[in-house]
C-alpha positions in Angstrom: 2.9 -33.6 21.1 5.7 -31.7 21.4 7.8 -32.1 17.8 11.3 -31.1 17.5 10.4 -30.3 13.7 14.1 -31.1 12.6 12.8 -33.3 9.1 10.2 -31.5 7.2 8.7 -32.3 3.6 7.8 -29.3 0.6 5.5 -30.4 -1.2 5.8 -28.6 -4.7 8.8 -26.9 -5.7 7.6 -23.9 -7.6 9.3 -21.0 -7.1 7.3 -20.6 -3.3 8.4 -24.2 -2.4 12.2 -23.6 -3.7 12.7 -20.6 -1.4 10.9 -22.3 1.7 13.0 -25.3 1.4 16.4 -22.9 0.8 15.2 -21.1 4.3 14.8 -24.6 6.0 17.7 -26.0 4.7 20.1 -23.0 5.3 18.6 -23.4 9.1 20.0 -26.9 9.4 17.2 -29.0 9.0 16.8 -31.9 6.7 14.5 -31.3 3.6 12.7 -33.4 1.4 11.5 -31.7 -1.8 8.7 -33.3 -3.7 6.9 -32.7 -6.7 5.5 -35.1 -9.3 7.7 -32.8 -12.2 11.4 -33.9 -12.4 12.1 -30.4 -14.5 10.5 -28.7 -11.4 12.5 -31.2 -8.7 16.1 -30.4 -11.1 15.2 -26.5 -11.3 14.8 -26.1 -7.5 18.1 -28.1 -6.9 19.7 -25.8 -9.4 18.4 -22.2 -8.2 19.4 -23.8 -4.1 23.1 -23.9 -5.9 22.8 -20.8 -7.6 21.0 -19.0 -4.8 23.9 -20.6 -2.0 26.9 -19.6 -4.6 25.4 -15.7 -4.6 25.2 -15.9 -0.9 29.0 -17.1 -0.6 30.0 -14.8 -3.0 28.7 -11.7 -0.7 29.9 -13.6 2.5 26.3 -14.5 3.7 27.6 -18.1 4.2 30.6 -19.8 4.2 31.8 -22.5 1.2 31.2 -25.2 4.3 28.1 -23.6 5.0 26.9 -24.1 1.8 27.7 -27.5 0.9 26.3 -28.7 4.4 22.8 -27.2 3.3 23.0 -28.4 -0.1 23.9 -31.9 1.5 20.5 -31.4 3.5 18.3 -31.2 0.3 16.8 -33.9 -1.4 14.1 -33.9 -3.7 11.7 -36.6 -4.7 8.8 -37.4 -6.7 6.5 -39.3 -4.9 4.6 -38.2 -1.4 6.2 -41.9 0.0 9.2 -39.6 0.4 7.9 -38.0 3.1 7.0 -40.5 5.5 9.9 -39.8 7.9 8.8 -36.1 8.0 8.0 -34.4 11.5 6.4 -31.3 9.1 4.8 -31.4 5.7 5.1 -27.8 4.0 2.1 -28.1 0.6 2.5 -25.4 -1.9 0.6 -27.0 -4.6 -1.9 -25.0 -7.0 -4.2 -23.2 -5.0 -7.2 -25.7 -5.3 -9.3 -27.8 -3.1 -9.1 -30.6 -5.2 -5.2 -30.9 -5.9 -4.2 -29.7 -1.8 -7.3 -32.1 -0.5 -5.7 -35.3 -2.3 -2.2 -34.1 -1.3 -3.7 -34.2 2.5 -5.4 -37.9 1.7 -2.2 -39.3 0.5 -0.2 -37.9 3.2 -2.5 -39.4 6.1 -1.7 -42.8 4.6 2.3 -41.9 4.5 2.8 -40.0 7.5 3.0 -40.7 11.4 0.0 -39.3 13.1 2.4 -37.1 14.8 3.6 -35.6 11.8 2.2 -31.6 11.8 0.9 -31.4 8.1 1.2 -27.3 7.0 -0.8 -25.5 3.8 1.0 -23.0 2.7 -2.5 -21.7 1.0 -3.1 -17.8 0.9 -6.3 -17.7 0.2 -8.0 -21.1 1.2 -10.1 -22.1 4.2 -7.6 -23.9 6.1 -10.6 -25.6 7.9 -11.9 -27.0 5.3 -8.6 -28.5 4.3 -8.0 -29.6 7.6 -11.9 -31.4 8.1 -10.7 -33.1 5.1 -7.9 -35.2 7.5 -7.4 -38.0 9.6 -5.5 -35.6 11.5 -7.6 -32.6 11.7 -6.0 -31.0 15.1 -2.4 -31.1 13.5 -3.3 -29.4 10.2 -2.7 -25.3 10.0 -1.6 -22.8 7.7 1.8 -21.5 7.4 1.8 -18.9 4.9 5.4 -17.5 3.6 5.7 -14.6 1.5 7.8 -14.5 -2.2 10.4 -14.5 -1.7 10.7 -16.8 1.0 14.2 -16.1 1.9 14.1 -12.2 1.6 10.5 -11.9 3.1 10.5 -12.0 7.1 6.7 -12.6 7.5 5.3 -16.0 7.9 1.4 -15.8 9.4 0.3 -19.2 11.3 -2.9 -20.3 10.6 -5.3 -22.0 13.0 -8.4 -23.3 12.7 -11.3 -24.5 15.2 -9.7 -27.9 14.7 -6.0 -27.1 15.8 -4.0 -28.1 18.6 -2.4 -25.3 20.3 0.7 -27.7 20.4 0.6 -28.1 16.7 0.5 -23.9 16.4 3.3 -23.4 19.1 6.1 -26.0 17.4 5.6 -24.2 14.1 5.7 -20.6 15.1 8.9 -21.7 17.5 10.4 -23.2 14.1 9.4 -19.6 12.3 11.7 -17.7 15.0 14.3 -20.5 14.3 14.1 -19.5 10.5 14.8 -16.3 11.5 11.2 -14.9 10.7 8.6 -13.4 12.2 5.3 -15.1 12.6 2.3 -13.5 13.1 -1.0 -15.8 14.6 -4.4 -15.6 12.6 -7.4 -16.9 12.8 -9.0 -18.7 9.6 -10.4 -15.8 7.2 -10.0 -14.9 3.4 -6.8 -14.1 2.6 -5.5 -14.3 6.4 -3.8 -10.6 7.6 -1.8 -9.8 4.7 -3.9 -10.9 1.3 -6.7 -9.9 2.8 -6.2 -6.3 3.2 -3.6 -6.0 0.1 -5.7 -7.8 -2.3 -9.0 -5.7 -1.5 -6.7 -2.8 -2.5 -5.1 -4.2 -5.4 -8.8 -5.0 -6.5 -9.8 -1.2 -5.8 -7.0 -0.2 -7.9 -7.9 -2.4 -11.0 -11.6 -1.3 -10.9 -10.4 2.7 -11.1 -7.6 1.9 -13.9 -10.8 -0.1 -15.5 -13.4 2.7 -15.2 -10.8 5.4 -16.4 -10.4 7.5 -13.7 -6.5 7.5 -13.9 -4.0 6.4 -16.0 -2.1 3.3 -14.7 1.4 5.6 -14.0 -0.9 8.1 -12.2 -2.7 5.3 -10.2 1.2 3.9 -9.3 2.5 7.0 -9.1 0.0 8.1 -6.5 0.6 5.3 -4.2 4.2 5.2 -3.8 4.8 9.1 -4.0 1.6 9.4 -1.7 2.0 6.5 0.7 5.8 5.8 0.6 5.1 2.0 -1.0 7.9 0.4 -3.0 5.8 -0.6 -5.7 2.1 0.7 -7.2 -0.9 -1.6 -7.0 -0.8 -2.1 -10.6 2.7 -3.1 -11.2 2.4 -5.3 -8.2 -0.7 -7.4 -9.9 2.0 -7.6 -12.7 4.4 -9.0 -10.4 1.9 -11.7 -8.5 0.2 -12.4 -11.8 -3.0 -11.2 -12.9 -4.5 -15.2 -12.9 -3.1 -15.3 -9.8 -4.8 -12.6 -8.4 -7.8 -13.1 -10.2 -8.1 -17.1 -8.3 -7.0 -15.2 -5.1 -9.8 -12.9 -5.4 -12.1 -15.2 -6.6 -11.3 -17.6 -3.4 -11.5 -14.3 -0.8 -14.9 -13.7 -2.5 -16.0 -17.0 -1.9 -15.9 -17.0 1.5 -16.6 -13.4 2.3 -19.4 -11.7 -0.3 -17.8 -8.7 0.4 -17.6 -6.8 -2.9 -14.1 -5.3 -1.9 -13.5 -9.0 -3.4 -15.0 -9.4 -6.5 -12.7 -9.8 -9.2 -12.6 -6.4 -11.1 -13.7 -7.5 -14.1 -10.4 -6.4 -16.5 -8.5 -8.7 -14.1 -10.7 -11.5 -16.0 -10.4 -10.3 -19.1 -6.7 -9.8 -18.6 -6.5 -13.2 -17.8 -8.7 -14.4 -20.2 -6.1 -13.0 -23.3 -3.4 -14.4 -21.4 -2.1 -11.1 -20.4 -0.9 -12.4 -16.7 1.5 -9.8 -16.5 5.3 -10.0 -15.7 5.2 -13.8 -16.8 3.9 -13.1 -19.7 5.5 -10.2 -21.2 2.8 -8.3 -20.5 -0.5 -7.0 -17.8 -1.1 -3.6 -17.2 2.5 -2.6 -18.6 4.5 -3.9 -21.2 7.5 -6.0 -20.2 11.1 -6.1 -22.5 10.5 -10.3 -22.4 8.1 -13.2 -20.7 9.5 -12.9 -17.5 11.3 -9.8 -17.5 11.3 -6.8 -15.0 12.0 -3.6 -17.5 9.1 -1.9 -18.5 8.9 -0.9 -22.3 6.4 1.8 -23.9 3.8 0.6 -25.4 0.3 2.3 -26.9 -0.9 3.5 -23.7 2.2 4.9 -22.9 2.5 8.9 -22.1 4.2 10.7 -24.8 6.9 12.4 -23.1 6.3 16.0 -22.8 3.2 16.2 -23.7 1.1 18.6 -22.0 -2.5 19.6 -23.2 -2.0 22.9 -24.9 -0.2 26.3 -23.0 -0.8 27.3 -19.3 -1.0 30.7 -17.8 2.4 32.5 -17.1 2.4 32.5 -12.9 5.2 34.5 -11.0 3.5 35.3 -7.9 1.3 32.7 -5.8 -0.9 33.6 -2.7 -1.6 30.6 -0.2 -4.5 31.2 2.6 -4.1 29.5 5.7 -1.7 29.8 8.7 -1.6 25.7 10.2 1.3 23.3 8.9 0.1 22.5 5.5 -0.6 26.6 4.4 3.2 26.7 6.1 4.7 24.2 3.9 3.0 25.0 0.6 4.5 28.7 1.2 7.5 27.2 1.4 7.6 25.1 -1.2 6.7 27.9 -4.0 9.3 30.2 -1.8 12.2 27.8 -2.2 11.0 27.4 -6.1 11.6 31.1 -6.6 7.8 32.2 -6.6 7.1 35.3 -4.6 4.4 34.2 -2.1 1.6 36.1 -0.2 0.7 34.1 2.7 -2.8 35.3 4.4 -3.9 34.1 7.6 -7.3 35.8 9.4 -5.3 37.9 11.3 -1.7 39.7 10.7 -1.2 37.4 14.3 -2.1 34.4 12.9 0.1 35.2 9.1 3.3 36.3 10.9 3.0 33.0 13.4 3.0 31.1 10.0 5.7 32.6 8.4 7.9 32.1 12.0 6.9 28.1 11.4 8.5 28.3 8.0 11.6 30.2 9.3 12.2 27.7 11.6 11.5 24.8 9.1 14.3 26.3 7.2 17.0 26.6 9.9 16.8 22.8 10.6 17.3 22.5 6.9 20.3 24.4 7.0 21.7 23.1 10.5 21.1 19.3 8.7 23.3 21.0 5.2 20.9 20.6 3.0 20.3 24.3 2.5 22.8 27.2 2.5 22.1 30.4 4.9 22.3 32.7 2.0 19.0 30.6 0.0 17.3 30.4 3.6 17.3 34.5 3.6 16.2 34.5 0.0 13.8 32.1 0.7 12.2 34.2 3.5 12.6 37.0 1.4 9.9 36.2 -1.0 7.2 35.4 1.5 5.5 38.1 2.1 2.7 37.6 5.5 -0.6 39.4 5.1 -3.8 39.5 7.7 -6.6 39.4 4.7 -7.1 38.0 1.8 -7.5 41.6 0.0 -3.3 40.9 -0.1 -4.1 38.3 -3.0 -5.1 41.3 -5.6 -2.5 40.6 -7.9 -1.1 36.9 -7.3 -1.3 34.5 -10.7 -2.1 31.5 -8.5 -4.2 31.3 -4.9 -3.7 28.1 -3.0 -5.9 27.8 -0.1 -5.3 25.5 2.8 -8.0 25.8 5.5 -10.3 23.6 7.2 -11.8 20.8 5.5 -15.3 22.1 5.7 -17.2 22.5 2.2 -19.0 25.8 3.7 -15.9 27.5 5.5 -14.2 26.3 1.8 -17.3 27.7 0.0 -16.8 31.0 2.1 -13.0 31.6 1.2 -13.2 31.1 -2.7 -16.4 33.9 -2.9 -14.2 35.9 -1.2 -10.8 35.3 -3.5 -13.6 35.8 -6.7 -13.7 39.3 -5.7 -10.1 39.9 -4.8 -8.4 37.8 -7.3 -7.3 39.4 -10.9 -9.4 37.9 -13.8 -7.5 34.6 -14.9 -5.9 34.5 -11.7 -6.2 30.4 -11.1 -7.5 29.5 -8.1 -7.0 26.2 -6.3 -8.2 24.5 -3.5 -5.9 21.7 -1.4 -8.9 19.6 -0.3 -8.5 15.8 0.2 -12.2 14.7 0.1 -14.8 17.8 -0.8 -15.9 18.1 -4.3 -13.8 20.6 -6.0 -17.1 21.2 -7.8 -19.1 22.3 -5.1 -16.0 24.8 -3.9 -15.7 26.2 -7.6 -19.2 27.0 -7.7 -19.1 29.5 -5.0 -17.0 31.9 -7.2 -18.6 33.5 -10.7 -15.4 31.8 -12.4 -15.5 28.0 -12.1 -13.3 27.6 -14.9 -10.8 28.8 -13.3 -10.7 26.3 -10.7 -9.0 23.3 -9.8 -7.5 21.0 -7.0 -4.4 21.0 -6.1 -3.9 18.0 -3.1 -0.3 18.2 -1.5 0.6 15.3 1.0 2.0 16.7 4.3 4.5 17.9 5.4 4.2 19.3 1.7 7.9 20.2 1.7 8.9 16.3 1.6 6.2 15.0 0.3 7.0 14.7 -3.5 3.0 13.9 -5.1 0.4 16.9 -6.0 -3.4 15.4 -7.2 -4.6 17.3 -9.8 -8.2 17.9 -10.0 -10.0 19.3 -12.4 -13.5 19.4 -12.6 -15.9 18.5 -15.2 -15.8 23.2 -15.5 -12.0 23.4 -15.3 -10.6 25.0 -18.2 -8.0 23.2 -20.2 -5.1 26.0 -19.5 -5.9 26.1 -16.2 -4.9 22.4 -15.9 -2.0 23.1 -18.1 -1.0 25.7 -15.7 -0.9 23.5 -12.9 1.2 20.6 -14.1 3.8 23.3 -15.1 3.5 24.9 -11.5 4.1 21.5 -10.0 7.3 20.6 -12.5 8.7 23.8 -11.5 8.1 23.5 -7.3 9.9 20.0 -8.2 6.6 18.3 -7.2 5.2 14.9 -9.0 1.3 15.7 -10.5 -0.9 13.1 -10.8 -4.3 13.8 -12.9 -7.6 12.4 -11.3 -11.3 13.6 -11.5 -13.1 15.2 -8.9 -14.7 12.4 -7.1 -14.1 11.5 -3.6 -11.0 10.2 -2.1 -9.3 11.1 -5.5 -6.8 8.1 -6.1 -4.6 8.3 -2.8 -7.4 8.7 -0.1 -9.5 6.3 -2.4 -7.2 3.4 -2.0 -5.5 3.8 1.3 -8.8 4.2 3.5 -10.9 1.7 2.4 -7.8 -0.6 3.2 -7.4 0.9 6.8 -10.9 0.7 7.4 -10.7 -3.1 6.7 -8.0 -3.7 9.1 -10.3 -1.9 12.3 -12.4 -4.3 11.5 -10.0 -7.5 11.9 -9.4 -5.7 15.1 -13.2 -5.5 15.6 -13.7 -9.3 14.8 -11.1 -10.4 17.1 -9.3 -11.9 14.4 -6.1 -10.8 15.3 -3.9 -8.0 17.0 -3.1 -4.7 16.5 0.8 -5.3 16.7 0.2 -8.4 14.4 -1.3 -6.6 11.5 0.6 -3.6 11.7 3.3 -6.4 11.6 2.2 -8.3 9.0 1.4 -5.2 6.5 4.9 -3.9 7.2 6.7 -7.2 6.5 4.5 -9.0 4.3 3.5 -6.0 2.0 6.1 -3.6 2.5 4.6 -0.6 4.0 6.6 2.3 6.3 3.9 1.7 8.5 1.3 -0.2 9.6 -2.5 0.9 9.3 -2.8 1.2 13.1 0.4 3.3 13.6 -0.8 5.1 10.2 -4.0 5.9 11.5 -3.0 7.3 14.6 -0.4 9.7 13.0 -3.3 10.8 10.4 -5.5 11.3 13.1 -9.0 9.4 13.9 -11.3 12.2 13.4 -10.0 13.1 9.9 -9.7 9.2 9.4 -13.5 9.1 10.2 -14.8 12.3 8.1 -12.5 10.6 5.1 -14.5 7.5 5.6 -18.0 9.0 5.7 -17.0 10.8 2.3 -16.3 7.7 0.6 -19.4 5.7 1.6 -21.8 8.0 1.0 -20.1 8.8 -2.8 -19.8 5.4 -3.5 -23.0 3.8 -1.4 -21.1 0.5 -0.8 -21.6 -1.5 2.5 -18.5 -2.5 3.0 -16.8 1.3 3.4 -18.8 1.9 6.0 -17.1 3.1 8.9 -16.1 0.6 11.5 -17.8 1.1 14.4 -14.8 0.8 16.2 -13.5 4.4 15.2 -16.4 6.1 15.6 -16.3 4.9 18.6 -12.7 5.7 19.4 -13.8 9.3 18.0 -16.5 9.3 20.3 -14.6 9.0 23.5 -11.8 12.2 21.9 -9.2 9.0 21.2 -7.8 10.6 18.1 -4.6 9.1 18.0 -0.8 10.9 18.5 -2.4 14.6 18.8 -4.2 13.4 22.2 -1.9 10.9 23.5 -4.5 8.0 22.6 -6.0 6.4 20.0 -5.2 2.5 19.0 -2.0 2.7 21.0 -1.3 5.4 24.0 1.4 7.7 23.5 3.8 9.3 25.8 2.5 13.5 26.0 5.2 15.9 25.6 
């Protein structure tokens, strides 16, 4: 069986076929592009000249090169064309019907030893493959749009595949320069299945109006470091795409991560598909353009609810790394800053982490010696809250424990000034239940910096249902001033960033959990396909399992669905003190310094 693969068939020349047949093409193998559409077939032959004259122009490829690949396509409108074909490529519609009778046809075309690949993201390749003569020589070979720009290609198997069959096309991915990934046969394979569950999360919270949709993509890229937010994205794909995605993923797995949020139907449904259309979530400046154009939903620019409290002095309790960096932060923004810590010990050790954080800020030039001494000069280190008597704004930064939380902000009611704003940094407590402890819960609201807070440009606003509306006012202008990006969100667990990213994290333990594929392949596929810095497991490690786990219990038992459960997996992993990087094991094992 074994194939040299060096004449292969795309079936469908959309814009997924085009790029796959450019990539096979541009690899020195002979392509025959089909599709029934003679516009479609003259369009893909025009954007492979377009595509190759871009690529000499930038010295990619040679003039030679180029007319040697263009010399290796040919398209076609009728399957007959590919009976000389070692590898058939489908990227028809993604329906049972249209890729079943593609299959039919070919058995009667092709030589049995022809490998017969669906390029499906979302389809049971099994139950494509039960459909064929040739059931051990159908698999899945799933590129990612752009095919020529995106390095991820995840091979498919089924029950029914020949290993033979899996090995020739994931030696032809490394010969396209790729990297493929090996998956079992599961909703959505690696990639769609733990982006579109996230995409769909993101949908349902634009949809129940928890955030605006530039705070929901705001969030995720400031807060996760992703090059585009989940909603823009769905613009991108296409909301009807999506929407059949989802509906397929569903199909298979009842999980309710999967059902269709129901604006992505309605969306749909008005023939708001996004990017294609002109318009989805955003407003486009044509059908198919990229530049986003206000429309109705649009912030006004500027517009803040009503006037904030003046603040020129800000206290931060805490002494660990995120305390440290807030301090710095407001020091470096010209705020004088008290910086408590339980002890005068425990205050001064804090402040030495800052000093220290600044020196390798002025040894890489990105801060002068003179602002690192002002900077320091503003902090001020204090062993008890009773140091907070006069600040405008308290920050604490403690342990994430409602009653240790609970403890600190009765205490800062009875230091704290009247209309002193306090504000609590917590990533999953209800800022509710912390404002309550003080006589004053209009004066109280979350502030949620990402660590290291110095870098880390987003700050999640949350105000309760007590929070006054100055009090919000003040915070937004605090975070314009300490050069920080706010994003408003209601005080319900996970907030938008920790609402999103978890549930998607938890889903990927579980792939581990099933056996459905490996660490290093996920955190693969996720990084390439989806383009995230990281992958969930080498994310979760560096967040820690523990606080990964608490995060987790918060969100199931706010939101009572089954499927954010905690995988047993990292309770487990808990269990045994695996916590990731901090103990020198958790998915991986690390290297202790």
């Amino acid at each position: 069986m074994d194939t040299p693969l060096s004449t292969i068939a795309v079936v469908g020349l959309g814009t997924m076929g085009t790029g796959i047949a450019e990539v096979l093409a541009l690899a020195g193998r002979e392509v025959i592009g089909i599709d029934i559409s003679e516009a479609a077939a003259l369009g893909a032959v025009a954007s492979f000249e377009a595509s190759t004259a871009r690529a000499v122009g930038r010295g990619r490829i040679t003039e030679e090169e180029r007319a040697a690949a263009l010399a290796r396509f040919r398209t076609a409108d009728t399957l007959q064309a590919a009976a000389d074909a070692e590898l058939v490529i489908e990227v028809v519609p993604e329906s049972y019907e249209i890729k079943q009778q593609v299959f039919r046809e070919l058995d009667a075309v092709v030589p049995p030893t022809t490998i017969l690949a669906t390029g499906t993201n979302a389809l049971s390749v099994t139950r494509l493959a039960a459909e064929s003569q040739r059931p051990e020589r159908v698999l899945g070979l799933h590129f990612f749009n752009p095919a020529p720009a995106m390095k991820l290609v995840e091979v498919v198997s089924s029950v029914l595949t020949a290993p033979p069959a899996v090995e020739a096309v994931t030696a032809l991915a490394r010969e396209l320069g790729k990297e493929p990934v090996a998956v079992g046969d599961r909703p959505g394979f690696v990639a769609d299945g733990l982006l579109f569950g996230y995409l769909n999360q993101a949908a349902a919270m634009y949809e129940a109006n928890y955030a605006s949709r530039e705070d929901i993509d705001a969030a995720m890229k400031l807060g996760c470091g992703l090059p585009m937010g989940p909603l823009a994205l769905l613009d991108l794909i296409g909301i009807d795409t999506a929407r059949t995605v989802l509906e397929a993923m569903y199909a298979e797995s009842h999980d309710r991560l999967h059902a269709p949020a129901p604006i992505l139907g309605q969306l749909s449904s008005a023939g708001l598909t996004g990017r294609k259309a002109g318009r989805g979530f955003y407003t486009y400046d044509a059908p198919g353009g990229q530049d986003v154009v206000p429309d109705a939903l649009t912030p006004a620019a500027g517009a803040e609810a009503g006037a904030g409290r003046a603040v020129a002095s800000v206290g931060v309790a805490g002494s660990g790394t995120m305390a440290s960096g807030i301090a710095e932060v407001f020091a470096k923004a010209g705020y004088g800053v008290v910086l408590a810590a339980r002890t005068q010990e425990k205050a001064d050790l804090a402040k030495g982490r800052i000093a220290k954080s600044l020196e390798r800020s002025v040894s890489k030039g990105r801060l002068s010696a003179e602002a690192r001494d002002e900077t320091l000069a503003r902090i001020t280190a204090a062993g008890s809250l009773d140091a907070f008597a006069e600040v405008d704004l308290a920050v604490e930064a403690v342990a994430e424990d409602l009653e240790i939380k609970q403890q600190l902000f009765a205490a800062l009611d009875k230091v704290c000034r009247p209309g002193a704003v306090l504000a609590t940094t917590t990533s999953s407590l209800p800022v509710v239940a912390i404002a309550r402890a003080t006589a004053r819960p209009e004066d109280v609201v979350g502030m949620h910096f990402f660590n290291p807070a110095p870098a880390m440009k987003l700050v999640e606003v949350v105000r309760t249902v007590l929070t006054a509306d100055d009090v919000h006012a003040t915070v937004r202008a605090v975070c314009a001033k300490i050069r920080k990006h706010p994003v408003d969100c209601g005080d319900r667990a996970g907030f938008i960033v920790n609402a999103l990213l978890f549930p998607y994290l938890n889903n990927a333990i579980k792939m581990v959990e099933q056996h459905y594929a490996s660490l290093d392949d996920i955190d693969a596929a996720m990084k390439l396909g989806g383009g995230y810095p990281m992958g969930p497991f080498e994310l979760l490690d560096v967040v820690g399992l523990d606080v990964s786990l608490a995060i987790e219990k918060v969100l199931h038992k706010e939101f009572r669905d089954p499927g954010l459960a905690p995988a047993p997996l990292l309770e487990h992993l808990v269990a045994a003190g695996c916590l990731g990087r901090k103990t020198g094991r958790g998915f991986r094992e690390y290297a202790r310094r």
